[in-house]
N, C-alpha and C positions, 0 to 999 in steps of 0.2 A: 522685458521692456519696462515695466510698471518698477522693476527693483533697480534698475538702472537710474528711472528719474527720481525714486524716492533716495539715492544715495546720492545722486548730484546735488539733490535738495537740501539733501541733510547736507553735503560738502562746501554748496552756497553759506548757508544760515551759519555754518560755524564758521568760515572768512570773514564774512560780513561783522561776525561777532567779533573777533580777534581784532579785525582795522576800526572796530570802534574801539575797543575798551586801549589799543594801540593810538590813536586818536586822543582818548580823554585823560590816557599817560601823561602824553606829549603835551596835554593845558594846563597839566599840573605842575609840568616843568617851565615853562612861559607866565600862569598864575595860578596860582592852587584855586585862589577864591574862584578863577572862571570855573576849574575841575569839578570844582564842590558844588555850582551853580547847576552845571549842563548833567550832574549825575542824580543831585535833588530833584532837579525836573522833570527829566526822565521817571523817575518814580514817582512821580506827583500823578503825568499823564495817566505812565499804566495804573497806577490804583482808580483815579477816575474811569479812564475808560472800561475796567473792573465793576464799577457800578452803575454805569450806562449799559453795559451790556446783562447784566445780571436785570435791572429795573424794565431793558425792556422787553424783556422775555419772558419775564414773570408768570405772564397766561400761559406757557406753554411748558413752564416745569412740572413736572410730577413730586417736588421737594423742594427744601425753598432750602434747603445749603448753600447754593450759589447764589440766592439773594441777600440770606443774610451776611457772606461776606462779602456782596459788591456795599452795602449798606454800611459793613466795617471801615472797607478799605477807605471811602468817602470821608470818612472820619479824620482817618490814618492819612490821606491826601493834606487836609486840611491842615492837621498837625506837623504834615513834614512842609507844609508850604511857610507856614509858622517859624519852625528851623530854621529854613534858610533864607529869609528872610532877615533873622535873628544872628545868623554867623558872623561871627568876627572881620570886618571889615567891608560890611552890607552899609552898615551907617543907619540899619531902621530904626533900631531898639538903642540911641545914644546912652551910654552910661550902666550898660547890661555886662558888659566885657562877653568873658568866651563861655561863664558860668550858664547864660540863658537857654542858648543854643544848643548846649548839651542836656539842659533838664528839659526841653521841647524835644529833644530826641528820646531820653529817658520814657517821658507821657506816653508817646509816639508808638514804642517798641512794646511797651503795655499795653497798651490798645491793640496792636494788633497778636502781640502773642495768645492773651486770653480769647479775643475773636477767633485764632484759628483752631483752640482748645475746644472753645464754644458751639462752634457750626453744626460740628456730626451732631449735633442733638437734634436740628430741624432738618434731617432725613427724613424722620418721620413722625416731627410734632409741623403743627402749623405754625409760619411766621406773622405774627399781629407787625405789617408795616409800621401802625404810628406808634407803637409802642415801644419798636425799636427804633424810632430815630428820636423819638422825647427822651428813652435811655442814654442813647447814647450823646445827645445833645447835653443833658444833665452831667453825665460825666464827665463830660472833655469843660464844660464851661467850670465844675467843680476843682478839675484840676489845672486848666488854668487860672482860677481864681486864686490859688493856692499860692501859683505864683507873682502875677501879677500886682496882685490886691491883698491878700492875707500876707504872703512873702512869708509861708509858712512850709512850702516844699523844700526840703534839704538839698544844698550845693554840691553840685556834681562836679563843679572844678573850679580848681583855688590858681589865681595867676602866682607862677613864682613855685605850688605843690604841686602844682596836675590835678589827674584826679582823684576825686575824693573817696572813700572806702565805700560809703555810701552809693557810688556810683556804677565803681564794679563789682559788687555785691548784687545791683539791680540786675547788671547783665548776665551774672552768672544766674540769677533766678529768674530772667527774661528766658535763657538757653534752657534751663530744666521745665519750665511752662512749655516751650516748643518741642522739648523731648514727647512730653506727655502729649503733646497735639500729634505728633506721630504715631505716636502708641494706640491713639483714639484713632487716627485714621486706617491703621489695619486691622484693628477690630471691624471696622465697618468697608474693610478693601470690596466684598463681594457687592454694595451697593454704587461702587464705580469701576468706569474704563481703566484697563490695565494700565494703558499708556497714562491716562489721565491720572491714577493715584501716582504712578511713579512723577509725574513733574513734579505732583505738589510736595511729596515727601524730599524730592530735590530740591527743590524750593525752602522747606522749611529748614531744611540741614545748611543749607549755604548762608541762610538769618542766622544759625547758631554760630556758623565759625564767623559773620560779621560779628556778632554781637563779643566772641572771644577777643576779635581780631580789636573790635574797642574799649576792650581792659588793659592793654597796653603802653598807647601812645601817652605820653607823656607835655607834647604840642598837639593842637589844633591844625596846623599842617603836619605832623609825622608822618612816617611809612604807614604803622600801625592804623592811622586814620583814614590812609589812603587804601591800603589792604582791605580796611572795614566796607568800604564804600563801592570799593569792585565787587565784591563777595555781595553786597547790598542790590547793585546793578545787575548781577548773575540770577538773583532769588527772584527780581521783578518780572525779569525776564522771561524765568522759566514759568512764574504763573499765570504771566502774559499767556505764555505758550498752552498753559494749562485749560486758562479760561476763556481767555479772549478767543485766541487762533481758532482751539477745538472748539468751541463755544459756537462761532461763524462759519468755520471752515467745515469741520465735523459736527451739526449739531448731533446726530445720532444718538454717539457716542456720551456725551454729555447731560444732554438734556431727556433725553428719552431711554437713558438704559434702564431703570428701573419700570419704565410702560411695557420694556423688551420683555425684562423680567416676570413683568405683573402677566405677560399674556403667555409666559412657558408655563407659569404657574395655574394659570384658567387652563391651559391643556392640561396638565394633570390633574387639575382638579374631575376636569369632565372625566374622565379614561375613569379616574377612581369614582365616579358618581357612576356614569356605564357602567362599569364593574359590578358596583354594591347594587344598582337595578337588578342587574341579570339575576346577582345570588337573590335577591330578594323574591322575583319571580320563579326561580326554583323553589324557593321555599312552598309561595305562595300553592306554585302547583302538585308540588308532593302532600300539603297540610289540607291542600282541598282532596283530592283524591284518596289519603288517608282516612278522612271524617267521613268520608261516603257511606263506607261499610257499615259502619255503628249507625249512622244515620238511616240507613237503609233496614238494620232490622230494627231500631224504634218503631219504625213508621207498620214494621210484618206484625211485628210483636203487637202494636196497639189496636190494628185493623184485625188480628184473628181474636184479640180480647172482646171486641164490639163485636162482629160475626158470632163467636162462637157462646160468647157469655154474657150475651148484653141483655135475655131476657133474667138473666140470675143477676145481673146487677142492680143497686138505685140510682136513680135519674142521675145528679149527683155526678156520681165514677162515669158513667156515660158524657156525660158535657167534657168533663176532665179529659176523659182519652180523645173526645172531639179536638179539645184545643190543644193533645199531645200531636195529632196528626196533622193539623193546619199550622203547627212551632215548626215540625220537620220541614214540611212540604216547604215554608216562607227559609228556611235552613238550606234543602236543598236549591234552592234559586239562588240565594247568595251563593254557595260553592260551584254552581254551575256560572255565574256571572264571573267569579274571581277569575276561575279556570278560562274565560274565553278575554279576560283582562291581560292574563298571564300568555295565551298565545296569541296576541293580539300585536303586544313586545317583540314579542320571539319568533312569531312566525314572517317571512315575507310572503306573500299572495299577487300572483301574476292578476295585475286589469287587464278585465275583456270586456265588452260592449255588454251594456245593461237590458234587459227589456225591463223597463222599470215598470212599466205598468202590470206585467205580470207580477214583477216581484210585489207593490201592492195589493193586486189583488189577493195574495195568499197571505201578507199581513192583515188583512181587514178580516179575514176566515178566520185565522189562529186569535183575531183578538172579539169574533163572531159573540162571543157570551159577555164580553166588558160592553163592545156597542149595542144590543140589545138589553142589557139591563140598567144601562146609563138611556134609552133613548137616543142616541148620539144622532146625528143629521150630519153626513160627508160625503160635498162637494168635490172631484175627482177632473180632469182635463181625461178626455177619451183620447191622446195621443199624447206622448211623451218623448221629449228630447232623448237621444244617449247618448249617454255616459261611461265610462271607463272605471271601473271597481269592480269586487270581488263579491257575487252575488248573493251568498249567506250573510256576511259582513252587513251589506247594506241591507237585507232585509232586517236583521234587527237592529240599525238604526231607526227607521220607517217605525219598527216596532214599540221603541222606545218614545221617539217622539207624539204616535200617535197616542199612547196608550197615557201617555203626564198630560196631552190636551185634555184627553177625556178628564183626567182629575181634575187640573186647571180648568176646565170651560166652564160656561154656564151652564142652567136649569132649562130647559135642558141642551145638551153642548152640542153647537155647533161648528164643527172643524171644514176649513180649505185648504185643500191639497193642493199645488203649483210646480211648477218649473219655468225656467228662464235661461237661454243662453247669452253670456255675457260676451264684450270683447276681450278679453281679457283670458279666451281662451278655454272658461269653464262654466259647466251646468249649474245652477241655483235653484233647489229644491227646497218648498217651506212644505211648513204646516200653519196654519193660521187661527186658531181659540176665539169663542168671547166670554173668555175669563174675565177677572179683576183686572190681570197687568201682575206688572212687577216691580218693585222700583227698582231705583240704579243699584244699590247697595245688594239685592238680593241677584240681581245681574250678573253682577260680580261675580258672585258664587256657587252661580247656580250648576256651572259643570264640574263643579270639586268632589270630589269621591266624596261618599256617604253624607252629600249632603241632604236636608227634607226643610221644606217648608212650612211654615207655622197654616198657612191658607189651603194645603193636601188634603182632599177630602178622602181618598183613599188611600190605607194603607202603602207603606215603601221601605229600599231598604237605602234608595239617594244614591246606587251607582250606574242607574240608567243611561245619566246623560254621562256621564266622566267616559261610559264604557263607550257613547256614539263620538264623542270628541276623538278618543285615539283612534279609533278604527277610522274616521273619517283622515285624519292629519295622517294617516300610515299609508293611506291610499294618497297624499298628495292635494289633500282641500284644508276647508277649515269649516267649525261650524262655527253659531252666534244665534245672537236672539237681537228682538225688536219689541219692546214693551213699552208703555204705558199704563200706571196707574187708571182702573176705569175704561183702558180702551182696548184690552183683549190683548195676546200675545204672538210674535209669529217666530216660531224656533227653525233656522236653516239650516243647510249644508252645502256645501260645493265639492263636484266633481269634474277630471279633465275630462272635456269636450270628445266626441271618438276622435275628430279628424284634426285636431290640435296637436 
């Protein structure tokens, strides 16, 4: 059904086309001048409407190639209104003969041949609006000053010669400028609609055989002139079709194929970012699990050297293997963090209902020797909402966040523990400090791998928070901070609700 109305469509548009250009025959045999009138016109409209329709769309191009040629064609309007205005037996321009008309056509067909040479460049440079139309104003005023005023442009047709070598000389190097404007458009065919390049390359080929077709005529009325003009009518037309139609009809295609593009291309880009994560977490996890071993007998090897030879050694070597075995020990935490970084990616973890308060209660144990040698003071809710996550997981988040208050907090630190059900479907878990604060910039930063803080009073290696951010975001929440400079910090997390 769909190919049925696209072929009556298409079998309308080509009648409708035949009983006009059968129509503007038919004025040319009753008065050329009206022929030449109703056909200038006609291409006057489509180039305007060529840049009404390009000007108002502007916000929503991804390239500004259809702007800059509705901004040409505007030009090229003007010039052909100029034209025919100017034809032989208008009466505008008294005292010009058939010379003027034809060098207004000449200007005309230079303007737009380099225009449509020109465009593919703002695929993918920016169009500065006022600097192309002071451009182009500059030029069309330069060459028509040339002729008007200087009477320095050369005669393109002699009454009595025809025309002049000069003239078809321009059109043969008007025809090679649109050659090359073709050439430029299938270089750049991938950055438009199939259908859409083929108009305009039809388009510009039906401009070359006018421009052939008015190396010929030897009258102002001839065939040759009249051939130039149908061929001229066919070109407007078909980038009517090209611009304007698909332009309104189909924007998709048009206006938005290179967004089409820019978002297959964000898909491969991700697949290829996914990808090189994954290898990168294999890496991560074979290079941790490698270092183990060697790290594992450092730490034999240094602790049998202190057991077995420490009363034979000087103080001295004893400090030394001390700070050999607290290098390991701070070594293995890092490769035990990377490793639960790395299945944190890769693994998925069915959520089941938290008891969270157990789970803190065995955080506060495990971190038993940090809060009794900091003095910590931690305020705890005797009931806890639950939640939905993966119970080792969230214990050391709990972990991590308790363990940077302690650093963060004051003298001596005071931390609150919380929860909150939102509507929104999820639990809101803080820790609350009376640290310094943070500022915003340190905010920013604060869950980025290997970050540390200038204000850390205790040692770190800055992947604590990165590693509670994914494990929290893998489960379906997000975490975040609440700081102030001077007014203490409060680091969260969210988890889905159970019965959400």
């Amino acid at each position: 059904m769909a190919e049925r109305s696209s072929l009556l469509s298409k079998s309308t548009s080509l009648s409708a086309g035949v009983i006009v250009l059968l129509g503007l025959y038919l004025s040319s045999l009753y008065s050329y001048l009206l022929f030449h009138s109703l056909a200038e016109v006609f291409s006057i409209v489509v180039a305007s409407g060529i840049f009404m329709v390009a000007w108002n769309a502007r916000r929503f191009l991804d390239n500004d190639y259809l702007l800059f040629i509705g901004i040409a064609y505007l030009f090229v309007a003007s010039l052909d209104l100029l034209h025919t205005l100017a034809y032989q037996g208008m009466n505008v321009f008294p005292g010009y003969g058939a010379n003027l008309p034809t060098q207004l056509w000449i200007i005309s067909r230079y303007v737009e041949s380099f225009s449509l040479l020109i465009a593919p460049l703002f695929l993918h440079r920016k169009l500065k609006t006022h600097l192309a139309f002071l451009s182009y104003a500059l030029v069309v005023l330069l060459l028509l000053g040339s002729i008007f005023y200087w009477q320095i442009f050369p005669d393109c047709y002699l009454e009595g010669t025809g025309l002049t070598p000069f003239k078809k000389i321009s059109e043969y190097v008007i025809s090679l400028i649109l050659i090359a404007a073709v050439a430029v458009l299938l270089q750049h065919r991938k950055e438009f609609d199939r259908g859409v390049l083929g108009l305009l390359i039809s388009a510009i080929i039906c401009t070359i055989g006018a421009e052939l077709a008015f190396t010929q005529y030897g009258s102002v009325y001839g065939f040759s002139n009249l051939l130039g003009h149908f061929l001229k009518i066919i070109s407007f037309y078909l980038i009517y079709r090209a611009i304007i139609a698909t332009g309104l009809v189909k924007p998709y295609s048009l206006m938005f194929r290179n967004l089409k593009e820019s978002e297959a291309a964000l898909r491969q880009y991700t697949q290829e970012l996914q990808s090189r994560n994954e290898e990168l977490d294999a890496f991560a996890h074979t290079a941790a699990h490698d270092l183990r071993s060697p790290l594992a007998l450092i730490i034999g090897s240094a602790r049998l050297l202190d057991t077995d030879y420490a009363p034979k050694l000087d103080q001295i070597v004893n400090e030394r293997l001390q700070v050999i075995v607290e290098t390991a020990f701070k070594m293995s935490n890092i490769i035990d963090e990377l490793l639960l970084l790395a299945e944190v990616r890769k693994v998925k973890k069915q959520a089941v209902p938290l008891d969270m308060g157990t789970i803190v209660a065995e955080v506060r144990q495990r971190l038993s020797h940090l809060i009794e040698t900091h003095r910590v003071e931690i305020n705890a809710p005797d009931a806890w909402p639950v939640a939905l996550g993966y119970g080792p997981w969230i214990e050391q988040v709990w972990t991590n966040y308790i363990s940077n208050a302690i650093k963060y907090g004051g003298q001596p630190p005071l931390l609150e523990l919380g929860a909150s059900e939102g509507q929104d479907g999820m639990v809101r878990f803080w820790v609350r400090d009376n640290g310094p604060g943070l500022t915003p910039e340190d905010q920013t930063r604060l869950f980025t791998p290997f970050t540390r803080l200038d204000q850390v009073r205790a040692t770190g290696h800055g992947l604590g928070l990165s590693i509670a951010k994914r494990i929290v975001e893998k489960l379906d929440g997000e975490v975040g901070i609440e700081s102030q400079p001077g007014k203490g910090s409060l680091f969260f997390f969210t988890l889905p609700a159970e019965n959400h």
